[in-house]
TORTOR-283384 format. One record per atom (N, C-alpha, C): y, x, z. Coordinates in steps of 0.02 Angstrom, whole numbers, padded with zeros to 5 digits, always signed. Atoms other than C-alpha are relative to their C-alpha. Example, Ala and Ser with C-alpha at 12.3 -4.5 7.8 and 13.67 -1.06 7.14 Angstrom:
-00059+00045+00000;-00225+00615+00390;+00060+00045+00000;-00059-00042-00003;-00053+00684+00357;+00055-00039+00037;
end
This chain:
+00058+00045-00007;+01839-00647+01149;-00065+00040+00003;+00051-00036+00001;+01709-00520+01105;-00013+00040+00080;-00003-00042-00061;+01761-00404+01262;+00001-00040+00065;+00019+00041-00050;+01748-00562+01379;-00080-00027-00013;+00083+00002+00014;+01571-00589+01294;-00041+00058+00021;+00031-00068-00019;+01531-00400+01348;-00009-00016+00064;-00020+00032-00107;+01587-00454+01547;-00053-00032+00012;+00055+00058-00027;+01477-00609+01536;-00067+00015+00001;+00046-00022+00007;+01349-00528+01485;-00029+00082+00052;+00016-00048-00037;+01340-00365+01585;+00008-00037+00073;+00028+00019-00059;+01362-00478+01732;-00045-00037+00020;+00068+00032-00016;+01218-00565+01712;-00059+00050-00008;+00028-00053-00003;+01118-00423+01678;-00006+00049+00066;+00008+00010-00098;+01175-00367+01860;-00020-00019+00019;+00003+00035-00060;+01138-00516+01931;-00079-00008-00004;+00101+00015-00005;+00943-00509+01849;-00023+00071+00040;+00025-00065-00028;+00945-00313+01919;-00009-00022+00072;+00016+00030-00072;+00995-00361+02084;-00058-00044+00031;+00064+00051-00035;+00864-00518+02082;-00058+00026-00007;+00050-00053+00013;+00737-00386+02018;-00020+00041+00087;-00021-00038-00044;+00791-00270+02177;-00022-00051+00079;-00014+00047-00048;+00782-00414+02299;-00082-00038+00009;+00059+00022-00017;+00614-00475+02245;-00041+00054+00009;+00042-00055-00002;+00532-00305+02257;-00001+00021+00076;-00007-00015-00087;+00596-00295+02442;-00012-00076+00033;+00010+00058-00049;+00540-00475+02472;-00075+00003-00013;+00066-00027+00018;+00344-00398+02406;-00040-00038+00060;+00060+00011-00043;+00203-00484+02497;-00063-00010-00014;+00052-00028+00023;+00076-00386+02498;-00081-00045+00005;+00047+00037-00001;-00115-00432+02474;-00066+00056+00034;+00040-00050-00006;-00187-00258+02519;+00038+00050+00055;-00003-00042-00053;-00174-00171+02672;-00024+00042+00055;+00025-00019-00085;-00205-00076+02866;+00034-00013+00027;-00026+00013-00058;-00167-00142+03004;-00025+00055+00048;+00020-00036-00045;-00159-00023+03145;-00020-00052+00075;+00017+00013-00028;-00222-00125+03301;-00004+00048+00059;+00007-00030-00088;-00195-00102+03501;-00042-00041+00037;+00019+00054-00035;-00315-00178+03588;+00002-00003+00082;-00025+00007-00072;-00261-00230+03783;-00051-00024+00043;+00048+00005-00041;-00398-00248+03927;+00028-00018+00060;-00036-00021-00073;-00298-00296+04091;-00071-00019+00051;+00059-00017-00021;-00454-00232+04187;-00012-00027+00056;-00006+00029-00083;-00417-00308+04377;-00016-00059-00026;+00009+00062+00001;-00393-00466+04316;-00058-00029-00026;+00066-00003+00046;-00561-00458+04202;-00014-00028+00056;+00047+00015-00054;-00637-00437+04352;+00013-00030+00069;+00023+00049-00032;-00583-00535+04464;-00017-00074-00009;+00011+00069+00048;-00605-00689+04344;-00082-00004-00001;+00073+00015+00016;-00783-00637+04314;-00040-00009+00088;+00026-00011-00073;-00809-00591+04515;+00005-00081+00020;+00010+00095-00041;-00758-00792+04552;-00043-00049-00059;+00052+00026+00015;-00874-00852+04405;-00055+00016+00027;+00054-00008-00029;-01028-00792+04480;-00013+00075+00040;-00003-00043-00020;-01057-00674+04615;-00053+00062-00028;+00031-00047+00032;-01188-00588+04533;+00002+00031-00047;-00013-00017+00054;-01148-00559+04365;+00041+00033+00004;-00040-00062+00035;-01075-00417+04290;-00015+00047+00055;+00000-00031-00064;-01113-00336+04476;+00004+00093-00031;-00011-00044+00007;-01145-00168+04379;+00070+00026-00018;-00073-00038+00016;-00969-00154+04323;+00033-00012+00056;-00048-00017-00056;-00905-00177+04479;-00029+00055+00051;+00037-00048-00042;-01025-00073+04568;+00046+00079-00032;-00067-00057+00018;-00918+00095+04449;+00055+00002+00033;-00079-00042-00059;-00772+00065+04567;-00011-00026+00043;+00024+00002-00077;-00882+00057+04729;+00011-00082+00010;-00015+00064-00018;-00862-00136+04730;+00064-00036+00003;-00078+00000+00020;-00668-00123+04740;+00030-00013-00061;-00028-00003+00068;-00577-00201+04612;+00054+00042-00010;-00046-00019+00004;-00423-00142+04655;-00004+00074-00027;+00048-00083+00032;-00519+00054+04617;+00012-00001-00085;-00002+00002+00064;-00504-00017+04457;+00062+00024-00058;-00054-00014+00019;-00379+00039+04331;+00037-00084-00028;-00015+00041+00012;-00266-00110+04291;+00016-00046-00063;+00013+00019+00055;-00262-00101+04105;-00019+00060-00047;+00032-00040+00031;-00363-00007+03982;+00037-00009-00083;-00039+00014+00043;-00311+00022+03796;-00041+00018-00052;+00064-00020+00067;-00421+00048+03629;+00029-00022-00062;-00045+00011+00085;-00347+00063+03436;-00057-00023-00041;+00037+00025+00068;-00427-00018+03285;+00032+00001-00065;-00024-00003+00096;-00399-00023+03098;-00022-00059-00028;+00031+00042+00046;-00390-00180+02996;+00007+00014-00054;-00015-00038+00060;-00395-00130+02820;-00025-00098-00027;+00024+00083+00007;-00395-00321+02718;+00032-00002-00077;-00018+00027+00045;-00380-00386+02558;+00025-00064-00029;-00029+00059+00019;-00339-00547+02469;-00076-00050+00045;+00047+00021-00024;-00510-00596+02504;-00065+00014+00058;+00013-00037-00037;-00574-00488+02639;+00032+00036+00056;-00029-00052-00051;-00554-00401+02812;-00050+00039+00031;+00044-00024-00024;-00642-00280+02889;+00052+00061+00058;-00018-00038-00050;-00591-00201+03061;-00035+00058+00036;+00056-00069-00037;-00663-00027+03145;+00031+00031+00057;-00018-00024-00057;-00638+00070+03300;+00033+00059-00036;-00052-00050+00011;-00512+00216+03284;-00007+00035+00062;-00025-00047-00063;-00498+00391+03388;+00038-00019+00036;-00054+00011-00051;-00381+00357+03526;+00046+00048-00006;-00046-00048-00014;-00223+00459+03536;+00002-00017+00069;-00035+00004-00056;-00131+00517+03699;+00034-00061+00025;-00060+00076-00011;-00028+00369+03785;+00063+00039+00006;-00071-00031+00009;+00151+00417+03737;+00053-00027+00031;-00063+00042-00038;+00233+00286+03845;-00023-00051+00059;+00036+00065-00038;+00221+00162+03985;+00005-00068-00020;-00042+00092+00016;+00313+00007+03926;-00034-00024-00060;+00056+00048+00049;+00200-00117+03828;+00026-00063+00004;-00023+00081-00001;+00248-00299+03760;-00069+00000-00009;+00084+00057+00016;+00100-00415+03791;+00009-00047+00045;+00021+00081-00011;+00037-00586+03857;-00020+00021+00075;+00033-00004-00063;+00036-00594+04046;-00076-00009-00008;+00081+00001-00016;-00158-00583+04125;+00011-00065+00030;+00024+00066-00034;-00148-00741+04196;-00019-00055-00037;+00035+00052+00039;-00208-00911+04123;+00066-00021-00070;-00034+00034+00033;-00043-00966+04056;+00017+00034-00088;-00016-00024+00088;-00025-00836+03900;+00070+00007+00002;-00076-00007+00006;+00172-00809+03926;+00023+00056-00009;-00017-00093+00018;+00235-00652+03833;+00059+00018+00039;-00041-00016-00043;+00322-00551+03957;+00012+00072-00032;+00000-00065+00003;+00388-00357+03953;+00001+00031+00052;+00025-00034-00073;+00327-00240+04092;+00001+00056-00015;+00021-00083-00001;+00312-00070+04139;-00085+00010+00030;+00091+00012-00028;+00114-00050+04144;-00028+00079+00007;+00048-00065-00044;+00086+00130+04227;-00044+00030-00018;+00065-00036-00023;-00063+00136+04267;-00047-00037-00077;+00034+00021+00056;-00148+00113+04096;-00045+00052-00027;+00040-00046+00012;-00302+00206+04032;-00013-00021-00080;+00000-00002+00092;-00314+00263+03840;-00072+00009-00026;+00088-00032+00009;-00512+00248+03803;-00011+00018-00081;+00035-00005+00066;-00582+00325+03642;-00051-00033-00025;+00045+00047+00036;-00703+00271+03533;-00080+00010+00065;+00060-00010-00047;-00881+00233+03679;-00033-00060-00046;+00033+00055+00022;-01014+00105+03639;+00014-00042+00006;-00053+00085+00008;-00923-00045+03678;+00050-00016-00039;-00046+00010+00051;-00800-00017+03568;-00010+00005-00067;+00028-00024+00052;-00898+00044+03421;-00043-00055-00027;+00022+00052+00069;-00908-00123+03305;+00039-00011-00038;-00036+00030+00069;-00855-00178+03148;-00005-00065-00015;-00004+00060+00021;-00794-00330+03123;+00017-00016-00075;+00001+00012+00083;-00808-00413+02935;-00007-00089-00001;-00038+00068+00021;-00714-00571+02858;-00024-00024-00076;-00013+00007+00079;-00756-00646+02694;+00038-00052+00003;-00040+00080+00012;-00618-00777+02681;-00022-00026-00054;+00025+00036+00058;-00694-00836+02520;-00038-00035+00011;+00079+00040-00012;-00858-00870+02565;-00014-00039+00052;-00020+00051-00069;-00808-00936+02742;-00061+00051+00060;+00056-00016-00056;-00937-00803+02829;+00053+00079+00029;-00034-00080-00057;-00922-00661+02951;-00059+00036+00020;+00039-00032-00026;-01025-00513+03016;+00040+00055+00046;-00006-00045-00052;-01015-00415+03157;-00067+00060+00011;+00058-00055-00010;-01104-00246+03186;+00016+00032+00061;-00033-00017-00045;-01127-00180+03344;-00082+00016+00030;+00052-00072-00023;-01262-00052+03445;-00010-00047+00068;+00015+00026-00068;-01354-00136+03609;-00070+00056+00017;+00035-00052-00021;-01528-00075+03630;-00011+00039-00057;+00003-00027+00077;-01519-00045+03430;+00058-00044-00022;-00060+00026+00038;-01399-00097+03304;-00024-00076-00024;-00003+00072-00011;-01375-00273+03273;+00045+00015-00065;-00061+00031+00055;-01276-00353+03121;-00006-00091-00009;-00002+00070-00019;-01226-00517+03169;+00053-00055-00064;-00050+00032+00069;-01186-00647+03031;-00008-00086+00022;-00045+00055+00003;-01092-00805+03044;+00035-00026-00057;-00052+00027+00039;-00988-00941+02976;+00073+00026+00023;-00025-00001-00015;-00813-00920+03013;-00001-00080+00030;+00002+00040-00090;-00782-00995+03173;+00081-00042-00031;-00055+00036-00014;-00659-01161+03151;+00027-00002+00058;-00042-00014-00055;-00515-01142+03277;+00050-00046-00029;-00052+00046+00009;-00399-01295+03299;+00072+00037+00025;-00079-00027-00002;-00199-01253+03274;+00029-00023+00024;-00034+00011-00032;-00088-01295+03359;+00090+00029-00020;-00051-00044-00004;+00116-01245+03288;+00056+00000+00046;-00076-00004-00035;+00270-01191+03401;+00057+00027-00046;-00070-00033+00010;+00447-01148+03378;+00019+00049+00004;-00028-00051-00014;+00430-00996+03451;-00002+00056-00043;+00004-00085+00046;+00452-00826+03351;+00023+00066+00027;+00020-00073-00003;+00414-00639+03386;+00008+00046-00028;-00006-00026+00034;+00465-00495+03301;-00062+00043+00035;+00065-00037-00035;+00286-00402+03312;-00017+00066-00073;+00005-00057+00046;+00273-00212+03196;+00055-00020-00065;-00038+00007+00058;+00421-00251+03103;+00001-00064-00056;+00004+00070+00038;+00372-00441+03052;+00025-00045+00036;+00009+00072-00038;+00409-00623+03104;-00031-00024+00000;+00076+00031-00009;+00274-00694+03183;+00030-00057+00030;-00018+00051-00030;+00258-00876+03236;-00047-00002+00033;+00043+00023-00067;+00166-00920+03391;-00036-00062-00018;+00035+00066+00020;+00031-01045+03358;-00062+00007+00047;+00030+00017-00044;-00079-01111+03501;-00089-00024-00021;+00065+00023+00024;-00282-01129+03461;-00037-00004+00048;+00061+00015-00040;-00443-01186+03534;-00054-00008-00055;+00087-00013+00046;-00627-01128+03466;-00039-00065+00039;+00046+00039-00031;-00766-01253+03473;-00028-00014+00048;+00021+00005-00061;-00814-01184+03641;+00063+00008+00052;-00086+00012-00034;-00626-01252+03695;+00017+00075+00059;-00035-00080-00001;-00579-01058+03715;+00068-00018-00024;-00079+00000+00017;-00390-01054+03718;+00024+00052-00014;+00003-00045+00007;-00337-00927+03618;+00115-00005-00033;-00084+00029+00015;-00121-00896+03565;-00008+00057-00065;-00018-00071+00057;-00085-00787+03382;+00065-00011-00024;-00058+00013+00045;+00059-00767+03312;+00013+00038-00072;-00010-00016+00046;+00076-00728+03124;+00042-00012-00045;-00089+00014+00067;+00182-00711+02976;-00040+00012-00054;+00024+00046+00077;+00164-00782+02807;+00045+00043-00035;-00033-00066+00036;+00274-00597+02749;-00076+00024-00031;+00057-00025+00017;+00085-00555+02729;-00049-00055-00008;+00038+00061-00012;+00000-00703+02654;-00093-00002-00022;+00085-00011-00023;-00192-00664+02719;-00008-00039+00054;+00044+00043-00063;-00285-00807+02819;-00045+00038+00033;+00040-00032-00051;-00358-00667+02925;+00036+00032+00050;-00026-00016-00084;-00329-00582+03092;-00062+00051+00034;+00072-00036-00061;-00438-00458+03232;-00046-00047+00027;+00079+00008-00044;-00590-00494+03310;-00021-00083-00030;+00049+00061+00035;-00649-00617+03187;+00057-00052+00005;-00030+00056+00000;-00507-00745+03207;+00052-00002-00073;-00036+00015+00052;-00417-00819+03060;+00021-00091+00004;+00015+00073+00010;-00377-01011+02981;+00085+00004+00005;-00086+00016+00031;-00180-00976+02976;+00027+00013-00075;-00024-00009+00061;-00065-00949+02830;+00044+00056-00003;-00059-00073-00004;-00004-00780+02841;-00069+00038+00057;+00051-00048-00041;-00120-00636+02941;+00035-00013+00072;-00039-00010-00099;-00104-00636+03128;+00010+00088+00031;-00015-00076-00016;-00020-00466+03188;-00004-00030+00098;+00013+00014-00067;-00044-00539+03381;-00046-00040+00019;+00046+00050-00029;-00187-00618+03466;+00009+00009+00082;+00000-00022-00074;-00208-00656+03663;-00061-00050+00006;+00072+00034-00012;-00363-00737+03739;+00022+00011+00088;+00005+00012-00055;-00292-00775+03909;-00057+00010+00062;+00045+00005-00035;-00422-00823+03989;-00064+00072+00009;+00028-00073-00016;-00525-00661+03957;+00026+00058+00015;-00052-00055-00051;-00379-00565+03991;+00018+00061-00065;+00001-00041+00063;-00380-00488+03802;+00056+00004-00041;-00053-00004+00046;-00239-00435+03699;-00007+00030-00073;-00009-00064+00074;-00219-00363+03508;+00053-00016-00030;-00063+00008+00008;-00047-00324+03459;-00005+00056-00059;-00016-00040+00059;-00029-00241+03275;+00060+00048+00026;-00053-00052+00009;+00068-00075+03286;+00036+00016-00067;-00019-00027+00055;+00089-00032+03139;-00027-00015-00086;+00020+00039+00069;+00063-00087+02940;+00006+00040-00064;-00030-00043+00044;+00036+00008+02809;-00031-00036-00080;+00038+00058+00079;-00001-00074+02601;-00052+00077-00027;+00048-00053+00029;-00157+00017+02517;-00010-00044-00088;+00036+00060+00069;-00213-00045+02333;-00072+00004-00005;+00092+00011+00006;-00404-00022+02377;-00035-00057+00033;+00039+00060-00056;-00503-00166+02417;-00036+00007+00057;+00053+00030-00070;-00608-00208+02578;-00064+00059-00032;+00076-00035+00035;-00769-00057+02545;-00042-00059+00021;+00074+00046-00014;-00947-00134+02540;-00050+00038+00024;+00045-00042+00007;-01021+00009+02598;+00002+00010+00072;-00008-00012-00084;-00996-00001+02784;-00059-00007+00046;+00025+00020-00058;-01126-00073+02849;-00051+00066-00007;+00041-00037-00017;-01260+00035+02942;-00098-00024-00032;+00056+00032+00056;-01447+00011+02820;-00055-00019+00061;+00067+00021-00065;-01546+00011+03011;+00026-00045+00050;-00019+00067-00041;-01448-00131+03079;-00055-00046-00037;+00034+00050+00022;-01546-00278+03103;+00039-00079+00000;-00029+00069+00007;-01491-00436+03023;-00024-00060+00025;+00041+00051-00030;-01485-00572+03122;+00068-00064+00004;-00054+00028-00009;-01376-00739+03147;+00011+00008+00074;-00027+00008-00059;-01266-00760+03291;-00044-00037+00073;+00017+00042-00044;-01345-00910+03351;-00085+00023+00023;+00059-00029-00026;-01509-00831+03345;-00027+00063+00043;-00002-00053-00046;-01460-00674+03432;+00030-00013+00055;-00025+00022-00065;-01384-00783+03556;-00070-00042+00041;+00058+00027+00000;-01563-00878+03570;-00057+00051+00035;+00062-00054-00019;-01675-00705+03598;+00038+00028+00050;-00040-00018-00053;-01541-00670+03733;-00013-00044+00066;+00003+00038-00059;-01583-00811+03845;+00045-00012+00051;-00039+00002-00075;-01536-00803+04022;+00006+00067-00003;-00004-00060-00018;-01503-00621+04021;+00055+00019+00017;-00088-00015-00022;-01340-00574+04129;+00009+00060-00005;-00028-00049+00008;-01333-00416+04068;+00065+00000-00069;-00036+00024+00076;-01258-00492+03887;+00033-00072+00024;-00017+00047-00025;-01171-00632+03992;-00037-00056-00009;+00053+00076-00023;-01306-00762+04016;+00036-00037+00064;+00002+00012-00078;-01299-00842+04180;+00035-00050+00004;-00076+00041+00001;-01171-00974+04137;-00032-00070+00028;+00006+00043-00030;-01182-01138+04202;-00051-00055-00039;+00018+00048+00028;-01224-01231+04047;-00009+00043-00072;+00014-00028+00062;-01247-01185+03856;+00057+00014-00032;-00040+00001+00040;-01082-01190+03804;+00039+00056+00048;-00015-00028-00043;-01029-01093+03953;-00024+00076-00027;+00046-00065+00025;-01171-00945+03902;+00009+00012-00067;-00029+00006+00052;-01107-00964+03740;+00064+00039-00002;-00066-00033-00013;-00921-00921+03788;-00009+00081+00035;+00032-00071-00041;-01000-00772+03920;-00004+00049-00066;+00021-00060+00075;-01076-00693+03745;+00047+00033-00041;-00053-00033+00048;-00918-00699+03640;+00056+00026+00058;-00050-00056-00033;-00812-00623+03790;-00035+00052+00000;+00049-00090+00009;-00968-00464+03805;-00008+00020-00067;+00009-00006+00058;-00986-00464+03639;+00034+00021-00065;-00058+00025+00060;-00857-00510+03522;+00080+00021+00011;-00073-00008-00001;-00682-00510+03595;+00012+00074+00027;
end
């Protein structure tokens, strides 16, 4: 009796090791980096922007003699999200070499349908002035800032931007997670697709987007022709720094740095209507 009381007992003692063992590998974390790819398919940019208005953007097409096709067909740029329970904050990253051709991402066309291709002709840009902002999340507080260099530095502060959800069925294995595909539209009915996983339960994501239940390791923005596909994930135990921002940025809100911008089609003005010049800004700008 005693030596069947030893059994019962050492196998429950197993069975709490094992559930010990099991929850330590089911860990979801609150503190991390995300490594970030961000995708440009550069033709299609431009010929999207070339049939909104013939004038606009004219200097970036004028760099490949007027020819789009001159153009390279997709460009490529790394970021870092580093995020906490209550915080994210994303930055531009050196570029490495391109080590491969074959890339999963979101066709360039309107529809957003994740395909797999062999994409060639792809150019690996380092860190230039267009790429050199920091994006910043407070999921607590519900705000956001963006910092970013025009004719001077800028630090652009916001609410977080409500984006209606939309869920599918479909699922992704994206850096070693399951992501679910969930379909959104921003106030300025921008159709945007993320797919995230609730393995990492942070309501944040790149380039300022959040409002799911789990971090988004994929975003696509169709229509601008934009991709960001998490590479890679690594857990840190340091929070979100506070020490990022630049002390000669000038603080300003969004809507008011969208206001002293006017009609100016160098920062995508030119749009048809307000909500239009609105959308123009957060594709030059933001995404």
């Amino acid at each position: 009796m005693i030596r069947l009381l030893y059994i019962i007992i050492g196998l429950g003692a197993l069975s709490l090791w094992s559930g010990l063992l099991h929850a330590q590998h089911a860990y979801f974390p609150l503190k991390g980096r995300i490594t970030f790819e961000k995708e440009v398919y550069v033709r299609a940019r431009l010929r999207e922007m070339s049939n909104r208005s013939a004038n606009q953007n004219r200097g970036m097409m004028m760099r490949f003699g007027g020819n789009i096709d001159e153009a390279p067909e997709k460009t490529s740029s790394m970021f870092s999200l580093h995020f906490d329970e209550d915080e994210t904050l994303m930055t531009a990253l050196e570029n490495e070499e391109t080590t491969g051709s074959s890339r999963i991402g979101m066709s360039p066309g309107r529809g957003g349908r994740p395909n797999s291709r062999n994409m060639g002709n792809t150019v690996r840009r380092g860190v230039g002035r267009n790429q050199n902002k920091t994006y910043y999340q407070n999921l607590k507080k519900g705000e956001t800032e963006l910092e970013l260099e025009l004719d001077e530095k800028y630090l652009l502060r916001d609410s977080l931007q409500q984006i209606t959800w939309r869920f599918t069925d479909e699922y992704r294995d994206i850096a070693g997670y399951e992501c679910r595909r969930v379909n959104g539209a921003t106030p300025d009915s921008l159709y945007i697709v993320a797919f995230y996983t609730d393995q990492i339960p942070v309501s944040g994501g790149p380039a300022l987007v959040h409002g799911l239940p789990g971090m988004i390791l994929g975003l696509a923005i169709p229509e601008m022709h934009i991709n960001y596909w998490a590479r890679k994930v690594d857990f840190v135990t340091d929070n979100v720094p506070s020490t990022w921002r630049d002390k000669k940025s000038k603080a300003i809100s969004t809507q008011d740095f969208f206001n002293s911008l006017g009609n100016n089609r160098m920062f995508g003005g030119g749009g048809g209507n307000a909500r239009q010049m609105r959308r123009n800004l957060l594709e030059n700008l933001i995404y």
